[in-house]
C-alpha positions in Angstrom: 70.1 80.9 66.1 68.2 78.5 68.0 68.4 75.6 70.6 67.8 72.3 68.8 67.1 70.9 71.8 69.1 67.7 70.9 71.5 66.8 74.0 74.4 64.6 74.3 76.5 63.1 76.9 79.8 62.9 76.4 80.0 59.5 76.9 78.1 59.6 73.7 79.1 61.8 71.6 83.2 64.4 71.8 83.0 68.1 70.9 85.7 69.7 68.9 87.2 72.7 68.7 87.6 75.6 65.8 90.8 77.6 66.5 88.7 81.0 64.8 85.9 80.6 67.8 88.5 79.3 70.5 90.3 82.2 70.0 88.0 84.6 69.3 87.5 85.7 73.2 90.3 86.8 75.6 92.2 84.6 77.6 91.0 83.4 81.4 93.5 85.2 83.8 95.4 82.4 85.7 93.1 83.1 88.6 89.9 82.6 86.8 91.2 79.6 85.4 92.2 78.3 88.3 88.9 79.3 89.9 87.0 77.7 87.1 89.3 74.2 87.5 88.7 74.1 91.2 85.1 74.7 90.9 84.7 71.4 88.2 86.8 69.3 90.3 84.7 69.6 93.2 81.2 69.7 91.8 81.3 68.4 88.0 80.1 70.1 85.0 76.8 71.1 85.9 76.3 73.9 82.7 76.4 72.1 79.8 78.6 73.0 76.7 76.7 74.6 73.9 78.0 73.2 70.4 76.8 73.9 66.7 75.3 70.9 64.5 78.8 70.1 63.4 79.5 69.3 67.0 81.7 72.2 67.2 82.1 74.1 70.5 80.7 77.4 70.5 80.1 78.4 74.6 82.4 76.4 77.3 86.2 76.0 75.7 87.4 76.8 79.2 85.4 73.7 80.5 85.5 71.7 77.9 89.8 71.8 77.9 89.2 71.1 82.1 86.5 68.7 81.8 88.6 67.0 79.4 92.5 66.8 81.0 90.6 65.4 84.4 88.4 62.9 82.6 85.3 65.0 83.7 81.4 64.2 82.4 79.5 66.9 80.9 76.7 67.3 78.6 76.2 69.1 75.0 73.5 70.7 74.2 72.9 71.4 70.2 72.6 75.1 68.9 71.9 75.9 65.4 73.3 79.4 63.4 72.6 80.5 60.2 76.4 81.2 60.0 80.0 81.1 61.8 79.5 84.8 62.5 75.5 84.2 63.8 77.7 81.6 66.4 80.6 84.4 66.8 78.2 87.3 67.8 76.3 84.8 70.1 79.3 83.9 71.5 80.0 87.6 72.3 76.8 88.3 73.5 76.7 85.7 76.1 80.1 86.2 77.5 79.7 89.6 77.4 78.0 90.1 80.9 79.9 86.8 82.7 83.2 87.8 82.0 82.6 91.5 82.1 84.4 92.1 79.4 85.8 95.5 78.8 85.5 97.8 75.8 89.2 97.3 74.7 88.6 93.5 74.7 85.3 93.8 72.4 86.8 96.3 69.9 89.5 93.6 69.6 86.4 90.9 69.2 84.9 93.0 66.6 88.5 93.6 64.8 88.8 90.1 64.6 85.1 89.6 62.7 85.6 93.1 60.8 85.8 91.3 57.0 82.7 88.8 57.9 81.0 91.7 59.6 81.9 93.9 56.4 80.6 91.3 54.2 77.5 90.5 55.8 76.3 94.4 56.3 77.0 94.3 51.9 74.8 91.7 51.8 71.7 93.6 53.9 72.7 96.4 52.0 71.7 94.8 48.6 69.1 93.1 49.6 67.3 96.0 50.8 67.8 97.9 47.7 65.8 96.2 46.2 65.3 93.9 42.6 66.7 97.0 40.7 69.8 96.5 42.7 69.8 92.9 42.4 69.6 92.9 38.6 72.3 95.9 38.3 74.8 93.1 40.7 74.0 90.3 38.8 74.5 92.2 35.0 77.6 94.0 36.2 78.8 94.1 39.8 81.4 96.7 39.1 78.9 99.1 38.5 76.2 98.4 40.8 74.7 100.8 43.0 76.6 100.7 46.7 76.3 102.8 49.5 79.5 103.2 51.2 79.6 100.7 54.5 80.1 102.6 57.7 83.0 100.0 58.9 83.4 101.7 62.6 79.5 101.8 63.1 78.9 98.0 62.3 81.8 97.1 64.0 80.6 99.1 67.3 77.1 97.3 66.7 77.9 93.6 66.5 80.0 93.8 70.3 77.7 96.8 71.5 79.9 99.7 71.8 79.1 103.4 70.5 80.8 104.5 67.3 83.2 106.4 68.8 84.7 103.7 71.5 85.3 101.7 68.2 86.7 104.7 66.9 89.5 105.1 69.9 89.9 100.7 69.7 90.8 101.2 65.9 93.4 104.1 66.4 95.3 102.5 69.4 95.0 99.0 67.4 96.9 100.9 64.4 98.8 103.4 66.0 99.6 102.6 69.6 103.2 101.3 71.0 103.1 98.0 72.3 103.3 99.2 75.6 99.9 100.9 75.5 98.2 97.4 74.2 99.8 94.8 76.4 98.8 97.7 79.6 95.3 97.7 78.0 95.9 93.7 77.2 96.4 93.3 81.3 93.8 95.9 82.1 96.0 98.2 83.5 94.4 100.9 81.3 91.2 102.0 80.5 90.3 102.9 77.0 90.4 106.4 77.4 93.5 106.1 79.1 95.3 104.2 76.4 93.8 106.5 73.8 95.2 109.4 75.4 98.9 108.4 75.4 98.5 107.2 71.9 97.6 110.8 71.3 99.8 112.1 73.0 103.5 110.1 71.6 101.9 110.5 68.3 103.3 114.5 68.9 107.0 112.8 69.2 109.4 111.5 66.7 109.0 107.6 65.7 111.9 106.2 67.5 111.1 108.1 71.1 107.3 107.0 71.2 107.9 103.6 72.6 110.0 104.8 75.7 107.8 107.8 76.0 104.4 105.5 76.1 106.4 102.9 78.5 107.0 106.1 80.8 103.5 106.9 80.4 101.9 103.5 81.4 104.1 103.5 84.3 102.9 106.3 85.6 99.4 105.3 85.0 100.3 102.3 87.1 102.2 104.4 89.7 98.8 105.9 90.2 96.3 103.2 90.5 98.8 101.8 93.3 99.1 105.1 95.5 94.9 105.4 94.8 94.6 101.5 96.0 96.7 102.1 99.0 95.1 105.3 99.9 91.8 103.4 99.5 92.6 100.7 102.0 93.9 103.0 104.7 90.7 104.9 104.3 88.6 100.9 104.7 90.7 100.4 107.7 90.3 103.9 109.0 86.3 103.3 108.7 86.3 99.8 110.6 89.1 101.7 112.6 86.2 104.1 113.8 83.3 101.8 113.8 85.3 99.4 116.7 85.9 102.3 119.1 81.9 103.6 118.7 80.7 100.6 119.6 83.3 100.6 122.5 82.2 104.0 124.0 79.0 103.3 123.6 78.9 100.0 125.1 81.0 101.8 128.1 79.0 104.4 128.7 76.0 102.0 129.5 75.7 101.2 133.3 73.9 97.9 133.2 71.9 97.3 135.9 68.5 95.5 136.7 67.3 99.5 137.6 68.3 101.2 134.2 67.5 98.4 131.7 64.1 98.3 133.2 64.1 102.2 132.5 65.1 101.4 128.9 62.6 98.4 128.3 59.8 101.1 129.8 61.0 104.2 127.8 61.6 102.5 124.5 58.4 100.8 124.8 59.2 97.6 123.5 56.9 95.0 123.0 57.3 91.3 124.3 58.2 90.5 121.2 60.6 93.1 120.6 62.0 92.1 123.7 63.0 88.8 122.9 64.7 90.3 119.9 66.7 92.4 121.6 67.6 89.5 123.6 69.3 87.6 120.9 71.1 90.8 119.5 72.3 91.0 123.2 73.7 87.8 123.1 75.0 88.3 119.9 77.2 91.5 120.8 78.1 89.8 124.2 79.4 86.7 121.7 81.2 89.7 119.1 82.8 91.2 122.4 84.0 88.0 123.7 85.7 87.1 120.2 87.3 90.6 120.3 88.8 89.9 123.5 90.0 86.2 122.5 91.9 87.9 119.1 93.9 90.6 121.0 94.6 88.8 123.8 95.6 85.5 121.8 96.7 86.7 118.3 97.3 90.2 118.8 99.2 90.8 122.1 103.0 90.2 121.4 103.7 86.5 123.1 106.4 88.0 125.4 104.3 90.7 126.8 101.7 87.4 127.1 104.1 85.8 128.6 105.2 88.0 131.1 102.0 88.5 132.3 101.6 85.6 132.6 104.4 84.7 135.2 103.3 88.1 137.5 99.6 86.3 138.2 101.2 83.0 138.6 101.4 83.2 142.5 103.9 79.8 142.0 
């Protein structure tokens, strides 16, 4: 693979699309999608869209499919592979990290490749045995020398799992109920997770695996929301703490000319420092005076305000 370094406009020149590489990666969720859309509409199609030498979109089917419905410019720029799979693993490789894709999603990846990745690792496999091999393939291939192809190890390889992740992806791709994939699908589930409960209804007769599995996600789900919701009270809790610290501290400072003086002469502070501390002063007096403004103006119920209200109004 390598860039060409040919560009186009595409005023010039229009892209098209290959279902096998369009489909290849997971769907955008509706919110990156929507993200993504939003972002193009307000600043254009700054990164370009990579296609191969057929013109063929290889990185950028989500902007291209935008950039198109809202008549939006973008540029091309020309990448050449030895192959569709050279162009498939690239693909893989470079979405890997921006869409953080999880290990479920790139076992699926690597599913989709397996028989090109099969047939490719043959073809290293002959070449490096040598001319001996060669000759023994091209007199009679049904006899010729072959080391058996380690399918899960390649497959881990080409989307950079361990042999064993692939391992758990191929067992819950065969053997899972369909709730298990479309949790794992929505990544309600880790990997391990889903692999577990496959295990686990495997132990019960055919027809109660599905309900069993359903159960099982559920409570998986059940889970992560109690663990979210304990999580949030605890993030409240801390900024919670952190407001009333800064309020006893703050009020258990009497400022005066006297005792500022004594903490400008104990702390030794410079001019410099000084004048630092005279901007984080302000700074505090400005976060104080916004606390003030929210409870009193958002906070405080409006009849309590209200009532208030009327008792200072001497009229």
């Amino acid at each position: 693979m390598h860039n060409t370094g040919t560009e186009y406009l595409s005023t010039e020149r229009k892209p098209h699309v290959l279902d096998e590489l369009a489909s290849l990666l997971p769907p955008l969720s509706e919110e990156q999608r929507s993200s993504l859309e939003a972002d193009l509409l307000s600043n254009g199609c700054y990164s370009p869209i990579v296609v191969n030498e057929d013109l063929a979109v290889v990185d950028g089917h989500n902007r291209f499919e935008i950039c198109e419905a809202h008549n939006i410019p973008f540029r091309m720029l020309v990448f050449s592979f030895q192959d569709m799979l050279e162009a498939k693993q690239w693909m893989v490789n470079t979405q890997r990290g921006r869409r953080n894709l999880q290990p479920w999603e790139l076992g699926k990846i690597a599913l989709k490749m397996q028989s090109e990745i099969e047939a490719h690792a043959r073809a290293n496999q002959s070449a490096a045995g040598g001319s001996k091999t060669a000759e023994a393939l091209r007199l009679n291939s049904d006899k010729a020398p072959q080391e058996k192809i380690d399918t899960r190890q390649v497959l881990a390889d080409s989307v950079g799992l361990s042999r064993d992740t692939m391992s758990r992806v191929m067992k819950i791709d065969q053997e899972a109920p369909e709730p298990v994939k479309e949790a794992l699908n929505h990544r309600e589930l880790s990997l391990n997770q889903g692999y577990n409960i496959t295990k686990q209804v495997q132990k019960l007769p055919e027809e109660e695996r599905e309900q069993a599995a359903a159960e099982a996600v559920e409570q998986v789900r059940s889970k992560k929301t109690i663990q979210q919701k304990d999580a949030e009270r605890e993030r409240k809790a801390k900024i919670a703490k952190a407001f009333s610290t800064a309020f006893e501290k703050a009020c258990a400072i009497e400022v005066t000319e006297e005792n500022v003086g004594f903490w400008v002469e104990c702390s030794r502070m410079t001019p410099s420092e000084m004048e630092d501390m005279v901007s984080e002063a302000r700074e505090l007096s400005e976060a104080f005076s916004r606390i003030a403004d929210i409870i009193e103006q958002d906070i405080l119920p409006r009849d309590w305000r209200d009532e208030r209200g009327a008792e200072e109004d001497p009229h």
